[in-house]
N, CA, C and O atoms as a MOPAC input file, in Angstrom:
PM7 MOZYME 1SCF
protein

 N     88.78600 1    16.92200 1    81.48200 1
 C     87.81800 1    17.80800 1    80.86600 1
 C     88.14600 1    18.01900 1    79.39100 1
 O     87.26400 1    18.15700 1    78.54300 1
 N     89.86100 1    18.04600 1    79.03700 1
 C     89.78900 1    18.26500 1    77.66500 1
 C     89.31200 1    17.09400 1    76.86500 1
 O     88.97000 1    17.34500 1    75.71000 1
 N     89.21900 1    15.67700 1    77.34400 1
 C     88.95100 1    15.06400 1    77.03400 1
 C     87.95200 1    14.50500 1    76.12700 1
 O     87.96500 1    13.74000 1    75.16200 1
 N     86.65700 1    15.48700 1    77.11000 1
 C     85.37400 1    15.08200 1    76.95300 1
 C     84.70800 1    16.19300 1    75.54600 1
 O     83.79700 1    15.83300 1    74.80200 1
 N     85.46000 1    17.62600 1    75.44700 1
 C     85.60800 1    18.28000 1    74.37200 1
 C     86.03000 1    17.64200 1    73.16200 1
 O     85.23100 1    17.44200 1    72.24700 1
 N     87.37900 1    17.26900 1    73.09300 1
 C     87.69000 1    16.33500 1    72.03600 1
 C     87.14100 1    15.72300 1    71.49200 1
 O     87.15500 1    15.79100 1    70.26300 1
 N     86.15900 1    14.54800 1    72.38000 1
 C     85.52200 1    13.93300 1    71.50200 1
 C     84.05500 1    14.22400 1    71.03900 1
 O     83.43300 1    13.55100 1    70.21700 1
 N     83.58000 1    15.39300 1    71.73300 1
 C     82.15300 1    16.28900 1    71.10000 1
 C     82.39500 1    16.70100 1    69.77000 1
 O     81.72400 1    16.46600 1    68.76400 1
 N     83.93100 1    17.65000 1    69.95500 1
 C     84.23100 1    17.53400 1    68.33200 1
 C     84.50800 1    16.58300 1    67.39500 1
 O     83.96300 1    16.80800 1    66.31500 1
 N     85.20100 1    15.55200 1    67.44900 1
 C     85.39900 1    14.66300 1    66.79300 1
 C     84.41800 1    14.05700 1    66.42800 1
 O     84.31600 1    13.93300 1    65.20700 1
 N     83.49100 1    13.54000 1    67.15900 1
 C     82.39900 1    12.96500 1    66.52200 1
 C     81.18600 1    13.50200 1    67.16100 1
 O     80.37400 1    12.59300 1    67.33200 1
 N     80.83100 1    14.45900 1    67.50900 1
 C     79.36500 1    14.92800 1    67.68300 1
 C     78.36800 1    15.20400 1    66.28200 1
 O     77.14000 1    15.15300 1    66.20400 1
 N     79.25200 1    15.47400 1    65.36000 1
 C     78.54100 1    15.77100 1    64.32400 1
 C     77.60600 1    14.06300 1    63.48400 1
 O     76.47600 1    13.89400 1    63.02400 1
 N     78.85600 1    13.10900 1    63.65800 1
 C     78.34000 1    12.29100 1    63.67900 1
 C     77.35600 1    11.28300 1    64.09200 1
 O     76.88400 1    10.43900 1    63.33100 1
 N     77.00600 1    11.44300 1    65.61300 1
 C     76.19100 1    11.35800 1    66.72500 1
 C     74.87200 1    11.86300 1    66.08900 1
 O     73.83600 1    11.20600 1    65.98400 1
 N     75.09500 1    13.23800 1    65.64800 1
 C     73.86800 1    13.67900 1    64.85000 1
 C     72.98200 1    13.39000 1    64.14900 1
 O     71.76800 1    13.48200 1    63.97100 1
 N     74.24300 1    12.86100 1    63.63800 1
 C     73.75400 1    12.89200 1    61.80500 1
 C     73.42000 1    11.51600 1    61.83300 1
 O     72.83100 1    11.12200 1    60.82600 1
 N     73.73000 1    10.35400 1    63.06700 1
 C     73.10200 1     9.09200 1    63.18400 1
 C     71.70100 1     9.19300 1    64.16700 1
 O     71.19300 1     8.07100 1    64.18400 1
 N     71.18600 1     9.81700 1    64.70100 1
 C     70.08000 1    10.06100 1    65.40400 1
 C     69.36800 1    10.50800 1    64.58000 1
 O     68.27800 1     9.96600 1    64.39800 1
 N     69.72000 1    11.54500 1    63.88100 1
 C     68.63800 1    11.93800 1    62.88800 1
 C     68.10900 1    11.04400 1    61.75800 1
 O     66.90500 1    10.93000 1    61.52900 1
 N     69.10700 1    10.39000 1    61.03500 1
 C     69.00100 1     8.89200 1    60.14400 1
 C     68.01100 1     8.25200 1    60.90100 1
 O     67.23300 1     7.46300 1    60.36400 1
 N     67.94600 1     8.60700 1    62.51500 1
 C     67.62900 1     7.21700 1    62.78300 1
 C     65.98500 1     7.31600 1    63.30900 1
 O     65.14000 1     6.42900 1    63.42600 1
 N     65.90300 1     9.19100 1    63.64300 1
 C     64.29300 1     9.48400 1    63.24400 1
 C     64.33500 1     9.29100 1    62.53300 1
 O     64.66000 1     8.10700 1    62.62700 1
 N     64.23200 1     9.58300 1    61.14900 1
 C     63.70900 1     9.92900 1    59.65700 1
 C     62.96300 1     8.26500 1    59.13300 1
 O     61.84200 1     8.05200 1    58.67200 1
 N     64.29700 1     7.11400 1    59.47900 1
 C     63.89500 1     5.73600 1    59.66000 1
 C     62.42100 1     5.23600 1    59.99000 1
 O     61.62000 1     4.47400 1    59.44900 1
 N     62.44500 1     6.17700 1    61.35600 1
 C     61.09400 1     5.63100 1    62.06400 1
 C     59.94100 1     6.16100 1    62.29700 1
 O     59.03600 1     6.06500 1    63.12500 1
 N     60.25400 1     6.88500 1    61.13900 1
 C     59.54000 1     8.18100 1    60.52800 1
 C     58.21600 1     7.37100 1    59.62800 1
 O     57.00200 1     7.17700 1    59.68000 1
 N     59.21700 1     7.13000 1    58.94200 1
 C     58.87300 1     6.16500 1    57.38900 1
 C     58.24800 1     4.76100 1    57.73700 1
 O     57.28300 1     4.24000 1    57.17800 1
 N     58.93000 1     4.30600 1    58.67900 1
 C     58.60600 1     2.81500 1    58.78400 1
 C     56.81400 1     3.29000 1    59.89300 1
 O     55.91500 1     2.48600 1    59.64300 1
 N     56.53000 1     4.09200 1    60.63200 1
 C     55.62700 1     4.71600 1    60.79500 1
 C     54.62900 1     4.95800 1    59.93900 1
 O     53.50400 1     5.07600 1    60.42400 1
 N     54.77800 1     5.06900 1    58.69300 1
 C     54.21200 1     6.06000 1    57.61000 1
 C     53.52400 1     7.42600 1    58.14400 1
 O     52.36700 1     7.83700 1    58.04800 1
 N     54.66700 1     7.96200 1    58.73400 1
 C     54.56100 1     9.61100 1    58.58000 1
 C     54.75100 1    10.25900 1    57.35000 1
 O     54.28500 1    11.38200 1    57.15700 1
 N     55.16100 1     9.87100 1    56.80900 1
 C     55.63500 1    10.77400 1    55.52100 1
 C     54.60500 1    10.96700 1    54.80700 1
 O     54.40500 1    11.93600 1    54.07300 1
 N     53.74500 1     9.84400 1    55.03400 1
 C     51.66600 1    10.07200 1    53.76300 1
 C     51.55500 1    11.32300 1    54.20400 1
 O     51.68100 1    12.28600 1    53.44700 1
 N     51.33700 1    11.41800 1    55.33000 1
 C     50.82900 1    12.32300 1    56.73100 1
 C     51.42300 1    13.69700 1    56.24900 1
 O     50.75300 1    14.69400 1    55.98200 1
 N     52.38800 1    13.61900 1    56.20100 1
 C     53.54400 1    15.17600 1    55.93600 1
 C     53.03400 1    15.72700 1    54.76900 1
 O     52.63600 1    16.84800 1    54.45400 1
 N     53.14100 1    14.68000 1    54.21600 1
 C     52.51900 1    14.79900 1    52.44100 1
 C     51.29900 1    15.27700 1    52.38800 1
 O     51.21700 1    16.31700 1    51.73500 1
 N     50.21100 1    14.84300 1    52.89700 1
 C     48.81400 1    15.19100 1    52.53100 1
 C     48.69800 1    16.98000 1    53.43500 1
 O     48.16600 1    17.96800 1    52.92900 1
 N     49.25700 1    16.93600 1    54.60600 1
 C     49.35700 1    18.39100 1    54.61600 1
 C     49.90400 1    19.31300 1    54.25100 1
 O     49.56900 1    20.47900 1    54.46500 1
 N     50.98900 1    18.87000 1    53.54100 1
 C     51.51500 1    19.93000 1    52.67000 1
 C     50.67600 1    20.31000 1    51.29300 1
 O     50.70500 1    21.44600 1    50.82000 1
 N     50.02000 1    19.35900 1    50.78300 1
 C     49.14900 1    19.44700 1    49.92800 1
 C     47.82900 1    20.33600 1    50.31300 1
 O     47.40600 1    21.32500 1    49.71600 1
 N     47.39000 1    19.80800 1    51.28200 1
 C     46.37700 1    20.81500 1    51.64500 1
 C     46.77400 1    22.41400 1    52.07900 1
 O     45.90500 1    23.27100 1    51.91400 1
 N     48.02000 1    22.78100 1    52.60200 1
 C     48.38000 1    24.06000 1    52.53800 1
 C     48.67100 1    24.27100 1    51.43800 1
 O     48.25700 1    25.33900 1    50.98400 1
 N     49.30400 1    23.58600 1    50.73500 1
 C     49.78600 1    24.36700 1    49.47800 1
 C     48.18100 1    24.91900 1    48.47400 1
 O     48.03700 1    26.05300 1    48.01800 1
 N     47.31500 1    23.95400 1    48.35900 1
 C     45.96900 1    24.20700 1    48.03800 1
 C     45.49100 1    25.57400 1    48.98100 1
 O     45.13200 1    26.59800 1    48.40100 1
 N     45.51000 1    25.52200 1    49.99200 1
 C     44.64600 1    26.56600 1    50.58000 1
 C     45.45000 1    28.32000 1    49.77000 1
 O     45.04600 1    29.32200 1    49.18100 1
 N     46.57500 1    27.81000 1    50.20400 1
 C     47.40700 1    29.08600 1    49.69800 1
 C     47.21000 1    29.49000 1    48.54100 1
 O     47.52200 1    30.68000 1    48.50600 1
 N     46.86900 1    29.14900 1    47.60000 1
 C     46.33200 1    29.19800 1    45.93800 1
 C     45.12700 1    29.82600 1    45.97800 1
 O     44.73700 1    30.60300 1    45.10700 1
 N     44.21000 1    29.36400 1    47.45400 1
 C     42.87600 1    29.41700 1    47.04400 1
 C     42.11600 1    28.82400 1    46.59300 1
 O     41.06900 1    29.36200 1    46.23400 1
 N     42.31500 1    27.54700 1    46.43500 1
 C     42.03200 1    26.25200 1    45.58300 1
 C     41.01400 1    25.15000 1    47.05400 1
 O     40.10400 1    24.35600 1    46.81300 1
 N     41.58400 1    25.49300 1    48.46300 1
 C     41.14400 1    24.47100 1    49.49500 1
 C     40.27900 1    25.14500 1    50.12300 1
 O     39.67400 1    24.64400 1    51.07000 1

């Protein structure tokens, strides 16, 4: 059991931080990000009062 602790700490953070790289990847290669983009634009417009 201590075993399996050890290595959550040791590298869980890393585990992370490669899954998340590895949405963000297929995020992009998707072209989500236009997508993210154009609604942030349109909230940011509405919020002004402008949309």
């Amino acid at each position: 059991m201590r075993a399996a602790g050890h290595w959550l700490k040791a590298y869980g953070g890393w585990v992370l931080l490669a899954a998340g790289a590895a949405f963000l990847a297929i995020g992009v290669l998707r072209g989500e990000h236009m997508t993210v983009l154009a609604k942030a634009i349109r909230v940011c417009l509405e919020c002004i009062g402008l949309g």
